[in-house]
VEXKEMAR-106845 format. One record per residue (C-alpha): residue number from 1; residue in one letter; z, y, x. Coordinates in steps of 0.02 Angstrom, whole numbers, plus 32768, in hexadecimal, padded with zeros to 4 digits. Layout:
REM residues N
[node NUM; A; [Z; Y; X]]
...
END
This chain:
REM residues 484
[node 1; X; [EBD7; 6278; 9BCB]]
[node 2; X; [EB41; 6217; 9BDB]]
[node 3; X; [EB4C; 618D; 9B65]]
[node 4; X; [EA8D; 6157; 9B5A]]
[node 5; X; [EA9E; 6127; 9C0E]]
[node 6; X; [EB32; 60A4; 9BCD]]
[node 7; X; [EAB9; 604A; 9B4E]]
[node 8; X; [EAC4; 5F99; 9B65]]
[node 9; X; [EA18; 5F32; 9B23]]
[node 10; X; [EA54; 5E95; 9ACC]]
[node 11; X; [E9DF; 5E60; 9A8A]]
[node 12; X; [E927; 5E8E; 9A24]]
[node 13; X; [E927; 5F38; 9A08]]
[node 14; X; [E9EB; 5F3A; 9A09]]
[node 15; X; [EA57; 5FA3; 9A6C]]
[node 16; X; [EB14; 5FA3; 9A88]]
[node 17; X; [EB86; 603E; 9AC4]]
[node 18; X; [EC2C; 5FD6; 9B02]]
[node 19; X; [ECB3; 6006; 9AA8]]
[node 20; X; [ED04; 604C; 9B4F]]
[node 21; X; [EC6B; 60BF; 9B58]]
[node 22; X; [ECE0; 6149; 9B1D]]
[node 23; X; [ED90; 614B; 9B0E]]
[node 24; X; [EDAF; 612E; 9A6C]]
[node 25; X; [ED49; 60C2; 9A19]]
[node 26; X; [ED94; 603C; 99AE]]
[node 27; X; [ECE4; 5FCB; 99A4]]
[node 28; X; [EC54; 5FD0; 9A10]]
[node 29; X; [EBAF; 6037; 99C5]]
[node 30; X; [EB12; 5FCE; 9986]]
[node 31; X; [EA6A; 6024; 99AC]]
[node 32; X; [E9C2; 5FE0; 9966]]
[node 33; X; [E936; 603C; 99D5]]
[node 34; X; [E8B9; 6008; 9A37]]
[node 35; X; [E888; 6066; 9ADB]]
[node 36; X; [E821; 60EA; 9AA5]]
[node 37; X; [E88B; 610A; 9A01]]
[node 38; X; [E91B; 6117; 9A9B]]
[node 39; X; [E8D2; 6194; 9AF8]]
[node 40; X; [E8C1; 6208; 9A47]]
[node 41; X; [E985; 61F0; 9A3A]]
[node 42; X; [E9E5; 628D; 9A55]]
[node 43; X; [EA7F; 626D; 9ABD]]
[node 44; X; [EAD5; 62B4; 9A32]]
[node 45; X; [EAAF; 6247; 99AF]]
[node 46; X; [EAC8; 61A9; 9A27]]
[node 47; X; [EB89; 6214; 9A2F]]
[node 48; X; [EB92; 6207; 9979]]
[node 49; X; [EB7D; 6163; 9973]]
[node 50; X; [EC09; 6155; 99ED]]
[node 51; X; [EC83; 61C7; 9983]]
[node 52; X; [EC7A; 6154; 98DB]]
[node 53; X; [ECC4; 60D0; 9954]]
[node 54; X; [ED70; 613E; 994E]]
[node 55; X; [ED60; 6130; 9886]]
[node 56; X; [EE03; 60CD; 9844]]
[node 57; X; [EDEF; 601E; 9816]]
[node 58; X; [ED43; 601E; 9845]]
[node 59; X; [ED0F; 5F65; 984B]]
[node 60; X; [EC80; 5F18; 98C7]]
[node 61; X; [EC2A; 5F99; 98FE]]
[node 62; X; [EBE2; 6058; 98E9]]
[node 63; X; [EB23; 603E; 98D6]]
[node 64; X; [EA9B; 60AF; 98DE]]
[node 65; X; [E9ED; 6088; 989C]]
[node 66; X; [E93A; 6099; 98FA]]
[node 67; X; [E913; 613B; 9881]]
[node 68; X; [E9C3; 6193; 98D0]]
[node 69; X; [E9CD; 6239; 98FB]]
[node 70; X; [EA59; 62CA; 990D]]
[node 71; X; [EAB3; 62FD; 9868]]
[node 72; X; [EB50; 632E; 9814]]
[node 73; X; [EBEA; 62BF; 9859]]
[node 74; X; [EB81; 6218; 9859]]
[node 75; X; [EAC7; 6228; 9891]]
[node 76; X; [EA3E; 6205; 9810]]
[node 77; X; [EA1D; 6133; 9817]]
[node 78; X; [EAEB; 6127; 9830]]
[node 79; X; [EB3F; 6098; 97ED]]
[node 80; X; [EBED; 6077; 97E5]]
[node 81; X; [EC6A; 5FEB; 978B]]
[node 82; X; [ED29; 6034; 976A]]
[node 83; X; [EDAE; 5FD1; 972E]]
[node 84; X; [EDCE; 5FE9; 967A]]
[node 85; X; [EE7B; 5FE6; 9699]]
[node 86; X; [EE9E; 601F; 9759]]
[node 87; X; [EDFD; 6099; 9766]]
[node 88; X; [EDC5; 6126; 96EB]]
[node 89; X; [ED32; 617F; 96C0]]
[node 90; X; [ECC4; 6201; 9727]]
[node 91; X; [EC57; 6280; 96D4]]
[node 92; X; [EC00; 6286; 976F]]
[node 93; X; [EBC8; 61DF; 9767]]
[node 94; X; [EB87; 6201; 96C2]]
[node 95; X; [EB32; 62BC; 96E1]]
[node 96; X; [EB19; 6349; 9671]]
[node 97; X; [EA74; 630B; 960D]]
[node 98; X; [EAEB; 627B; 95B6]]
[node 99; X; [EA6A; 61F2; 958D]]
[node 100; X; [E9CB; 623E; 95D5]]
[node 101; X; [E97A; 61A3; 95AA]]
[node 102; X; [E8C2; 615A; 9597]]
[node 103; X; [E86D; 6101; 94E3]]
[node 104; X; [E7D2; 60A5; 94DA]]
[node 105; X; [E743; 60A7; 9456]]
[node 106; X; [E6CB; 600A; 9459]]
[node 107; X; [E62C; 601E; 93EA]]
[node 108; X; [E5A3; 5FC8; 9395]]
[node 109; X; [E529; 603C; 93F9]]
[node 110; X; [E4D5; 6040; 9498]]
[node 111; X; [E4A5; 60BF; 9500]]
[node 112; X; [E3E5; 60D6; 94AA]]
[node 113; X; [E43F; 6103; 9403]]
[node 114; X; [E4A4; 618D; 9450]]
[node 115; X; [E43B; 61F1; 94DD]]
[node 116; X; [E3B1; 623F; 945E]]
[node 117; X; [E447; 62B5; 940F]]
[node 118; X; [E4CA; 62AD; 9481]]
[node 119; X; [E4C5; 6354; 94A6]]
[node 120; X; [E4F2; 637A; 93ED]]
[node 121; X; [E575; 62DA; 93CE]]
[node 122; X; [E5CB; 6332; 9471]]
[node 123; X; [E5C0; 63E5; 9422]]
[node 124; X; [E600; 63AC; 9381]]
[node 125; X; [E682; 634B; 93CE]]
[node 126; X; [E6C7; 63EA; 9429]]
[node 127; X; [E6C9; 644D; 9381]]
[node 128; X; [E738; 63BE; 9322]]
[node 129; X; [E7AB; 6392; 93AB]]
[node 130; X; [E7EF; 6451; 9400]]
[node 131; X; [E7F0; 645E; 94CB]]
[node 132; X; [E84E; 64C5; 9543]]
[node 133; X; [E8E2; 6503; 9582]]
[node 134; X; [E955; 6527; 94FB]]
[node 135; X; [E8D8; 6510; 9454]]
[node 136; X; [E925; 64E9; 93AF]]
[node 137; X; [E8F1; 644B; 934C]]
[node 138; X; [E87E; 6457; 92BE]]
[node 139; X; [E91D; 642B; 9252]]
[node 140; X; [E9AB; 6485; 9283]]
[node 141; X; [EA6B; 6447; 923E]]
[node 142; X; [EB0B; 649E; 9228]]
[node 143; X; [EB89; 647C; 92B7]]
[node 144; X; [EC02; 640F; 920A]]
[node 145; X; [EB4C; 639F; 91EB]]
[node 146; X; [EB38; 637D; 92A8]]
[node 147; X; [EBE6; 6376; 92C2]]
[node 148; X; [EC0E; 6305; 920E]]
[node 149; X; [EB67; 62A2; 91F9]]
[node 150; X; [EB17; 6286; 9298]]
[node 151; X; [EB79; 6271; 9340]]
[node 152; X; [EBDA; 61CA; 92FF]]
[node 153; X; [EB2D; 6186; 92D0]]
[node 154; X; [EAA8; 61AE; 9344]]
[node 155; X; [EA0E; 617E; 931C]]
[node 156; X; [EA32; 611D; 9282]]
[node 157; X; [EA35; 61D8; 922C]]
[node 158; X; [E982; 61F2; 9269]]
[node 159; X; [E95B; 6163; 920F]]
[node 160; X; [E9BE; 617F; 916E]]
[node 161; X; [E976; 6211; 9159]]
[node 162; X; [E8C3; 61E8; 9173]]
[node 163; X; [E890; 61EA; 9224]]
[node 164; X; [E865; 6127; 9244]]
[node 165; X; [E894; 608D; 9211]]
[node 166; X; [E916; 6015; 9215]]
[node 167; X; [E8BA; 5F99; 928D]]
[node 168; X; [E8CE; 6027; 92F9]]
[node 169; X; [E985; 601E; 9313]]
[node 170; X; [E96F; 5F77; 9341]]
[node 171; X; [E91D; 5F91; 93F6]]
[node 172; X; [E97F; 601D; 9426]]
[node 173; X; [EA01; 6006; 9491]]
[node 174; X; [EAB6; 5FFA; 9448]]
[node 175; X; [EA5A; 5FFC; 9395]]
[node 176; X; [EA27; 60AF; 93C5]]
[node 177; X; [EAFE; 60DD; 93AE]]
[node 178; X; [EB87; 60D3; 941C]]
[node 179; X; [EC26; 60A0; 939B]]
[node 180; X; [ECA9; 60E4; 93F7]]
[node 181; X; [EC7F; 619B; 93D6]]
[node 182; X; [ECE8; 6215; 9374]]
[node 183; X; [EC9F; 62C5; 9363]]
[node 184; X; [ED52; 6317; 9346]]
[node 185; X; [ED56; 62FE; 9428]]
[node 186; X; [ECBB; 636E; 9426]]
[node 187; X; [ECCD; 642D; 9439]]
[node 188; X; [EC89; 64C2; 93DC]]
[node 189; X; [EC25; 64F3; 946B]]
[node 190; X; [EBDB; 645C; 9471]]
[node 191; X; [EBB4; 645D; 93B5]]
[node 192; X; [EB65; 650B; 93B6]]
[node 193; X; [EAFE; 64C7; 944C]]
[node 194; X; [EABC; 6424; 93F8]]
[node 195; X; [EA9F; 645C; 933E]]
[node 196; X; [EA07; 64A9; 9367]]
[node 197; X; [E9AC; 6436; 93EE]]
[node 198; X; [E9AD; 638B; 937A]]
[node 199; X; [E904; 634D; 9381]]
[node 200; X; [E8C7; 63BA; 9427]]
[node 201; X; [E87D; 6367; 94C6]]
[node 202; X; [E8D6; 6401; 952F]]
[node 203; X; [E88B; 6427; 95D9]]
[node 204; X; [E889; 63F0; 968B]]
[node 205; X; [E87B; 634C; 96B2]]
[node 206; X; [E85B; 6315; 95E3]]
[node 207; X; [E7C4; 62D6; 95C4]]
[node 208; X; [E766; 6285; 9544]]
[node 209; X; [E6C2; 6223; 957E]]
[node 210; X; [E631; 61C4; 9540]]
[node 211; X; [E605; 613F; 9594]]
[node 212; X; [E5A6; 60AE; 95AC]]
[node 213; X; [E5D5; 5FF1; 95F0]]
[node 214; X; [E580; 5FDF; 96A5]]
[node 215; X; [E5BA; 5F42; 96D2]]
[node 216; X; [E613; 5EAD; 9699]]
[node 217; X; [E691; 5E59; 9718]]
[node 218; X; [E6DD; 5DD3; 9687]]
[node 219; X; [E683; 5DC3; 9601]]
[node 220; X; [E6EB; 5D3A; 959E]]
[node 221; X; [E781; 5DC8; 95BB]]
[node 222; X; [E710; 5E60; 9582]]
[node 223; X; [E6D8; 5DF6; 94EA]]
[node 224; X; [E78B; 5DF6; 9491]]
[node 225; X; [E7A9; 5EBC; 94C0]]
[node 226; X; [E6F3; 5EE8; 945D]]
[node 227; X; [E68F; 5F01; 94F4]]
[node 228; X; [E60B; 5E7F; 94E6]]
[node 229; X; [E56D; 5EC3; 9547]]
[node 230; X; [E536; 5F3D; 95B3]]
[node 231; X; [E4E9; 5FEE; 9578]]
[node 232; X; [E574; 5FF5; 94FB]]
[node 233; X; [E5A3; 6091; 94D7]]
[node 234; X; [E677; 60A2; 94DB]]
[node 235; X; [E6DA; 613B; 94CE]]
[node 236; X; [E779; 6162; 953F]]
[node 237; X; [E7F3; 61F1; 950D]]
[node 238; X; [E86E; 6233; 9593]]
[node 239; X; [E902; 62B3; 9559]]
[node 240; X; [E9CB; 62AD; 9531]]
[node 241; X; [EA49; 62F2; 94F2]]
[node 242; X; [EA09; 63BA; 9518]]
[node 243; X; [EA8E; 6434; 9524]]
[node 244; X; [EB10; 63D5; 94B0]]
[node 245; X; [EB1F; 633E; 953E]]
[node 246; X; [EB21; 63DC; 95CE]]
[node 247; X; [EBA4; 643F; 955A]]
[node 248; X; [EC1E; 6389; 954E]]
[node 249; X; [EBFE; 6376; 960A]]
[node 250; X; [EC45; 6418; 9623]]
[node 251; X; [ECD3; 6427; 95CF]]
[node 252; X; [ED1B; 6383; 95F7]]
[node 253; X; [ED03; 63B6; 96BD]]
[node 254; X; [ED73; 6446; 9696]]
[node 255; X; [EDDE; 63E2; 9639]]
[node 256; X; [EDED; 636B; 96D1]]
[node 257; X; [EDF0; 63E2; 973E]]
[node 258; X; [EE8F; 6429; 96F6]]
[node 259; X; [EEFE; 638D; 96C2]]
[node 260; X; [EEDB; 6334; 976B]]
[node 261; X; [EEE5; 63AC; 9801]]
[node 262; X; [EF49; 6331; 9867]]
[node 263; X; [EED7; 6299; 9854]]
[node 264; X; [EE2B; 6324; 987A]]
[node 265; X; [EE8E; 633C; 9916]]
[node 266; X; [EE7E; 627F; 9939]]
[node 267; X; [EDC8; 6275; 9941]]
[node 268; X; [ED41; 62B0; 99BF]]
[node 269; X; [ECF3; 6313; 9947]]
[node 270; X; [ED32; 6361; 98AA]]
[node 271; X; [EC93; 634B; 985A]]
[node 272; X; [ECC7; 6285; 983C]]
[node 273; X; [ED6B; 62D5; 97DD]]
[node 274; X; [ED99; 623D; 974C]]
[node 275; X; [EE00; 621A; 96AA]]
[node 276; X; [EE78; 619E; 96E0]]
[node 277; X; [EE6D; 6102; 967A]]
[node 278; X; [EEFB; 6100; 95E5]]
[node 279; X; [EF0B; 61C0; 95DD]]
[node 280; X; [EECC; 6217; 9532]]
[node 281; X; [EE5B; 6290; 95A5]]
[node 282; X; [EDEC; 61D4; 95D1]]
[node 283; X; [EDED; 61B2; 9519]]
[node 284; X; [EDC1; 625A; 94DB]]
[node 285; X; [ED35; 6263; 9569]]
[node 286; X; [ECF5; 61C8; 9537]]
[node 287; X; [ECEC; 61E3; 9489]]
[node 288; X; [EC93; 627C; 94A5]]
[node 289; X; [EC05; 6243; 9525]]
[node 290; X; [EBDA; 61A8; 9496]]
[node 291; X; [EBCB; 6250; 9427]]
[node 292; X; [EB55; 6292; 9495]]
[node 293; X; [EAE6; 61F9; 94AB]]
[node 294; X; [EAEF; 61D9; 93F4]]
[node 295; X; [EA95; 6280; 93F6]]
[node 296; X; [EA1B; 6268; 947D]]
[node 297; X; [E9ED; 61AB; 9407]]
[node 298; X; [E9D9; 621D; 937C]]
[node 299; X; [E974; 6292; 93C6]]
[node 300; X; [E907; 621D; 93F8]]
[node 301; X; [E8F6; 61CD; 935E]]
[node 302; X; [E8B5; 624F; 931E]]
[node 303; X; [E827; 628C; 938B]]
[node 304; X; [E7EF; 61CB; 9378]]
[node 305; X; [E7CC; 61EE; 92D1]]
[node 306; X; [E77B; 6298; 92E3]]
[node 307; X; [E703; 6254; 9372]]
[node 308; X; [E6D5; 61CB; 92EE]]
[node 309; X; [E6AD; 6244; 926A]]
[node 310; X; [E638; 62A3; 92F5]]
[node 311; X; [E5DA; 6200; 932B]]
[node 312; X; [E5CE; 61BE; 928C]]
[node 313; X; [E592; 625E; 923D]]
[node 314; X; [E510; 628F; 92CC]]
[node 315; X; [E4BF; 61C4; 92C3]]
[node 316; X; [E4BB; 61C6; 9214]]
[node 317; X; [E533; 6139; 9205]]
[node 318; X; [E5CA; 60EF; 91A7]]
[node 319; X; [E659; 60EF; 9220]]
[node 320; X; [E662; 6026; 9203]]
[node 321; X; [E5AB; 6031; 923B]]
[node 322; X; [E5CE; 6092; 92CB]]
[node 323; X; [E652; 601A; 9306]]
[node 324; X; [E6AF; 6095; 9359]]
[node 325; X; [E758; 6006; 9363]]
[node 326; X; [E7DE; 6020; 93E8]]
[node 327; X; [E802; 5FBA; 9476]]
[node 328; X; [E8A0; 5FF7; 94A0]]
[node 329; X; [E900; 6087; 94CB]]
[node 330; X; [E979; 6091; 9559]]
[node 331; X; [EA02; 6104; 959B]]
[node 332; X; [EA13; 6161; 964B]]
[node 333; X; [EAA6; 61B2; 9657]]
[node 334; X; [EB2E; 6154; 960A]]
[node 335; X; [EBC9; 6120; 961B]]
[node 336; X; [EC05; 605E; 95C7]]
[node 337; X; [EC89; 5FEE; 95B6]]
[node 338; X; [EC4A; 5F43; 95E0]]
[node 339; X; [EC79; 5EA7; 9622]]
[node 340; X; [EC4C; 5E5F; 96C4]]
[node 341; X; [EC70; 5DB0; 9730]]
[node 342; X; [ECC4; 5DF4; 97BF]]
[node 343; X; [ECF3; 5D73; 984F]]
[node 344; X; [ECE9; 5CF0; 97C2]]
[node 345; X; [ED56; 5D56; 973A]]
[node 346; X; [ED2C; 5DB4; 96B6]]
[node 347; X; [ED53; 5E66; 96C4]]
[node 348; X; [ED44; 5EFB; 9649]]
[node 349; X; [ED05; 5F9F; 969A]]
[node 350; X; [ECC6; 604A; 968A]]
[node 351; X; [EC2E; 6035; 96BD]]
[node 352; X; [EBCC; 60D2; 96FA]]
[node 353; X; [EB09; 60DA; 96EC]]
[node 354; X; [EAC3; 618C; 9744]]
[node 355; X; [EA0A; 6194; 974A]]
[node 356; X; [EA29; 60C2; 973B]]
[node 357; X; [E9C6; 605D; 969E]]
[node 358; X; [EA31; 5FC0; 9660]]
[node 359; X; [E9D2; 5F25; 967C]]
[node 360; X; [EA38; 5E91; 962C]]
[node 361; X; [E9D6; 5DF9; 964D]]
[node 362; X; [E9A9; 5D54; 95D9]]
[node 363; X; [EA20; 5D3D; 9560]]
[node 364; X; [EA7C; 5DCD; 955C]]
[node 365; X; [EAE3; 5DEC; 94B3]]
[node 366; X; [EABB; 5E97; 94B7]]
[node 367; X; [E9F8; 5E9D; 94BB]]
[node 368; X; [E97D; 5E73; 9407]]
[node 369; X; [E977; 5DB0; 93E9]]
[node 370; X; [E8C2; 5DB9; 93FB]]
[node 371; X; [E8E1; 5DDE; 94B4]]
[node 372; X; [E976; 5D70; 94EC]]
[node 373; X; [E906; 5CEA; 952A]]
[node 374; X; [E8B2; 5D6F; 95B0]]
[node 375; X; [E93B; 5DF5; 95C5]]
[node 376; X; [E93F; 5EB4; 9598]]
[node 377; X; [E8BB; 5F2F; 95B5]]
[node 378; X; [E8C9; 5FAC; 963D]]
[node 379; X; [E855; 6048; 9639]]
[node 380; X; [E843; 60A7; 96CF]]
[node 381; X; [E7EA; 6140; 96BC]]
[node 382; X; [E771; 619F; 9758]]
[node 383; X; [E725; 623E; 9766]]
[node 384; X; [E6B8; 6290; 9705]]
[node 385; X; [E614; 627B; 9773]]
[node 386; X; [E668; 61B4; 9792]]
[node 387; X; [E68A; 6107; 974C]]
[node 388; X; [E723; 60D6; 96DA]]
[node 389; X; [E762; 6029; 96E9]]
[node 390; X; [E7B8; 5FA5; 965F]]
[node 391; X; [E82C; 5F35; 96B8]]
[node 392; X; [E89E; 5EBA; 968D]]
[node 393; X; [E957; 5E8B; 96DE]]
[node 394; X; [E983; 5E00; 9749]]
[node 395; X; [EA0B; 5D81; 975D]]
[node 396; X; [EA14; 5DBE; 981B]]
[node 397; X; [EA42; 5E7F; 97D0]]
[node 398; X; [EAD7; 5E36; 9766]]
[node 399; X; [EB1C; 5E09; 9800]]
[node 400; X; [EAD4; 5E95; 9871]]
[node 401; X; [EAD9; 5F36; 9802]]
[node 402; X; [EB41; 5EFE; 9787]]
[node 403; X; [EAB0; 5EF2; 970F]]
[node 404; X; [EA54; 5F9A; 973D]]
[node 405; X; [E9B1; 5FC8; 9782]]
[node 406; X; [E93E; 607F; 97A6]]
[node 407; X; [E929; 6101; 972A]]
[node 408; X; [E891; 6139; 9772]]
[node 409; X; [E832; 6175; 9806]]
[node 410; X; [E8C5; 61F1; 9848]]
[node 411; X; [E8A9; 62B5; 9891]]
[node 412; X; [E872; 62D0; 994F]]
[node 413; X; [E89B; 6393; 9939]]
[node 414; X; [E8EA; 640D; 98C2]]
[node 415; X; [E895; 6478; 9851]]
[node 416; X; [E8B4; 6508; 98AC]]
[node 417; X; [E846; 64C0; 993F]]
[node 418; X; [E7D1; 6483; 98C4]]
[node 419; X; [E7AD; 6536; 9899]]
[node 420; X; [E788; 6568; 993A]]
[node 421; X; [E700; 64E5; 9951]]
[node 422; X; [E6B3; 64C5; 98A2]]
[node 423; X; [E654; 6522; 9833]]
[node 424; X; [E65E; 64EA; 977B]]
[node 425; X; [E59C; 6514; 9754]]
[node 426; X; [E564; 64B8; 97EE]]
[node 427; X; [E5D9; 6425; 97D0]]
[node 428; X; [E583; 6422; 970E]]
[node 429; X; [E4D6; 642C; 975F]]
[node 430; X; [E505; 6396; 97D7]]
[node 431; X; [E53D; 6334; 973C]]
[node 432; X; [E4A3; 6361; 96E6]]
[node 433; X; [E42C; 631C; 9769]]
[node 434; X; [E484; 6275; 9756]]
[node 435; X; [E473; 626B; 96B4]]
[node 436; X; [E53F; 629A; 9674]]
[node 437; X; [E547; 6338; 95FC]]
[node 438; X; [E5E4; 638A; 960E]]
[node 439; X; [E627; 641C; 9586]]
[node 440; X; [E6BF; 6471; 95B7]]
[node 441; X; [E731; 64F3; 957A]]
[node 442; X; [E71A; 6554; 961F]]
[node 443; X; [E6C1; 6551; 96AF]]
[node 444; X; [E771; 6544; 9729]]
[node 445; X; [E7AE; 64AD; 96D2]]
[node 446; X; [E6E9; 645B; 9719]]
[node 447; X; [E716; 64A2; 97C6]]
[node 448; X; [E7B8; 6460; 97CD]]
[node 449; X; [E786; 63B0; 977E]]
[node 450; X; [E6E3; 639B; 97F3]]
[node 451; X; [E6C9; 62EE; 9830]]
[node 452; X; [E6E5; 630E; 98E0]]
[node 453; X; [E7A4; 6335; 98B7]]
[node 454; X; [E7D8; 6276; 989A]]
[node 455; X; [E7E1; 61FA; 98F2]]
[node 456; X; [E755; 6164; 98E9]]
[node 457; X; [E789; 6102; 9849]]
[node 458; X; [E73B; 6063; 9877]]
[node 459; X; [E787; 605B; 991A]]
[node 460; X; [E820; 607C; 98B8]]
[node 461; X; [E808; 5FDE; 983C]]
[node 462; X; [E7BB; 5F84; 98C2]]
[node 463; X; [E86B; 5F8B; 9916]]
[node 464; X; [E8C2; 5F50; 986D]]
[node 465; X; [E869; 5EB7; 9874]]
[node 466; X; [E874; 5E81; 9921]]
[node 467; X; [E92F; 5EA3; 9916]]
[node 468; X; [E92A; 5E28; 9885]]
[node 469; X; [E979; 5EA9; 9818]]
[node 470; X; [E8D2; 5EB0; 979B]]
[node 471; X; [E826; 5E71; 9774]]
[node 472; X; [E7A2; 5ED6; 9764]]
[node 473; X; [E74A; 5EB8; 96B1]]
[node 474; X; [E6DA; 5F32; 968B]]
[node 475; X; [E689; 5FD6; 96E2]]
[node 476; X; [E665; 6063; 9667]]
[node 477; X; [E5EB; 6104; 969C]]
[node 478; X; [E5FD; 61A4; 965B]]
[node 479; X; [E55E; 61FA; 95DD]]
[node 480; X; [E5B9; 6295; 9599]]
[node 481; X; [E65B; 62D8; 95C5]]
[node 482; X; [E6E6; 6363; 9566]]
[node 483; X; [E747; 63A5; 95E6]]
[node 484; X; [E7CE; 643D; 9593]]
END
């Protein structure tokens, strides 16, 4: 079934699949792409898409993002809005790495103050804050401590226990803690997974960067979020919830998978299988996912506050001096109960967020009062050798995406491929030569993380705002880069 070839254009860089496009569907499918980010589309992913239109209660439409590509039931950049009463909730529309999210460090500094030892800030940083595929945190808890003092918190623990500040709750979204978790929904499994990996950036696509401020788009907007000039130096840290979020993915799939044969057997794929809204197997799911991005906030709480300690240490500065403040810190993979105007009424969902940043505009509730007048931050992170972007959400995307723009630039090919055409030392020379350090656990994790496997980020943002889903307020280049 070709279902590329049934893509509608209505509109700037919008795209509609009819709702007749496949048997089925319940809503038509939403695409934000422009042509060449079409062309990159697999005809699988544009499927997906399709699929989440079969999804119960599903209100509006399915959408999918101009970062989309293939995944797990939804595609990465999938958005969909179930009813809170009528619909349910998908893991697969939340994915394994539960809030695989992105945080953003403004400074006092500019680029001059940082390049003489960056080398060593980077080094240091990559001693404090442990990379790679399976490392254990610097602290390491019992499975009662994680279980008992940290999953109903989040980052709130970090902070009691002295990793940051209390200003730093503030611009993080939900407070940095999701109150509807309850840690007696998580498994053992999971536990044993996620007591050692608090305060780890993990591997893949993690990242933490140095960077400096390019270009300035608004500058009255950038001027409340901290970012006042260009040069400045900001840091951006990229991990989740590590193998506790993957371990509470799992088990609630098999969970699913068991209670609800009949309804799997309902949808095109059983990859979109769902906890029925009302049933104890949606509450416990949902209780344990907030766990899991509780501990994905937490855990990057604390590498904010080790990667202050480096800076601050290798400048010779207070931490005050250094400036290192943050301008917010948002969620990827997430599932939410929110509301939203529907056809004029108000309707409570489960709203689903894959590889999708919430961007509530001006005068949001749920945003710091210091931004309600210009609307919530939205990072969007690139490659390593490429620009990262701080948007903010429009009026337009409440009524378009249901308040939800790009996570960031999107894969063109797997890893696997990657392999076959990248070599991690030549990728690190490449960097080199344009001025971008990059230390690494491994040389694969380079290979599989070179440039040339995403897509082009600012044709990707540049689609965002001629959708009218975002503005584009700053662009951010990377100087040094911690890949696990």
């Amino acid at each position: 079934m070709n279902l590329k070839s049934k893509l509608k254009k209505i509109g700037p860089c919008r795209w509609e699949l009819p709702k007749n496009a496949k048997p089925g569907m319940k809503v038509p499918a939403l695409l934000f792409l422009s042509e060449k980010l079409l062309k990159q589309v697999e005809e699988g992913a544009v499927e997906q898409v399709a699929n989440i239109a079969f999804l119960p209660g599903i209100y509006k439409n399915s959408i999918a993002l101009p970062d989309m590509h293939y995944g797990y039931g939804f595609p990465i950049g999938g958005v969909a809005a179930l009813d809170y009463e009528e619909g349910g909730l998908s893991p697969g529309g939340i994915g394994f790495d539960i809030n695989c999210g992105v945080r953003l460090l403004r400074t006092n500094l500019v680029e001059n103050d940082i390049r003489p030892k960056l080398s060593n800030i980077l080094e240091s940083i990559f001693r404090n804050v442990p990379s790679g595929v399976g490392r254990s945190g610097k602290i390491r808890l019992s499975t009662s401590q994680l279980k008992n003092e940290v999953l109903e918190v989040g980052a709130e623990w970090a902070v009691e226990n002295g990793y940051g500040n209390e200003r730093d709750l503030k611009y993080l979204e939900e407070g940095g803690c999701m109150k509807e978790a309850n840690a007696d929904a998580v498994s053992e499994r999971a536990l044993i997974r996620g007591s050692p990996q608090l305060g780890t950036l993990g591997a893949g696509n993690h990242f933490l960067e140095i960077q400096y401020v390019e270009k300035i788009y608004l500058p009255e907007v950038a001027k409340i979020f901290g970012i006042d000039r260009e040069n400045q130096v900001c840091v951006m840290i990229h991990t989740g919830s590590r193998g506790f979020g993957h371990q509470v993915c799992t088990d609630y799939l098999r969970i699913l998978e068991n209670a609800f044969r009949g309804k799997i057997g309902k949808l095109p794929d059983r990859e979109l299988v769902y906890a029925p809204a009302g049933t104890k197997e949606c509450d416990n799911y949902f209780e344990a996912m907030c766990c899991a991005v509780n501990f994905a906030f937490c855990n990057r709480q604390m590498i904010t506050h080790w990667v202050r300690e480096s800076i601050a240490k290798l400048l010779g500065l207070k931490e005050e001096e250094a400036g290192l403040e943050v301008v917010y810190g948002v969620a990827h993979n997430v599932g939410k109960v929110e509301e939203h105007k529907i056809d004029g009424e108000k309707k409570k969902v489960y709203m689903h967020r894959k590889g999708a940043t919430r961007a509530f505009g001006p005068g949001s509730p749920d945003i710091p009062e210091d931004y309600k007048d210009v609307g919530q931050p939205v990072l969007v992170p690139g490659s390593m050798g490429t620009a990262s972007y701080v948007l903010i959400g429009t009026e337009q995307a409440k009524n378009l995406t249901f308040s939800s723009v790009c996570h960031g630039a999107g894969r063109l090919m797997s890893r696997h491929k990657a392999l076959r055409l990248f070599r991690g030392e030549k990728v690190k020379q490449m960097l080199k030569e344009k001025r971008i350090l990059v230390r690494s656990a491994s040389w694969k994790v380079i290979a599989e993380e070179a440039p040339g496997v995403y897509k082009d980020v600012d044709e990707v943002v540049r689609v965002c705002q001629e959708a009218g889903i975002a503005k584009i307020v700053a662009k951010l280049r990377p100087m040094g880069v911690i890949k696990g």
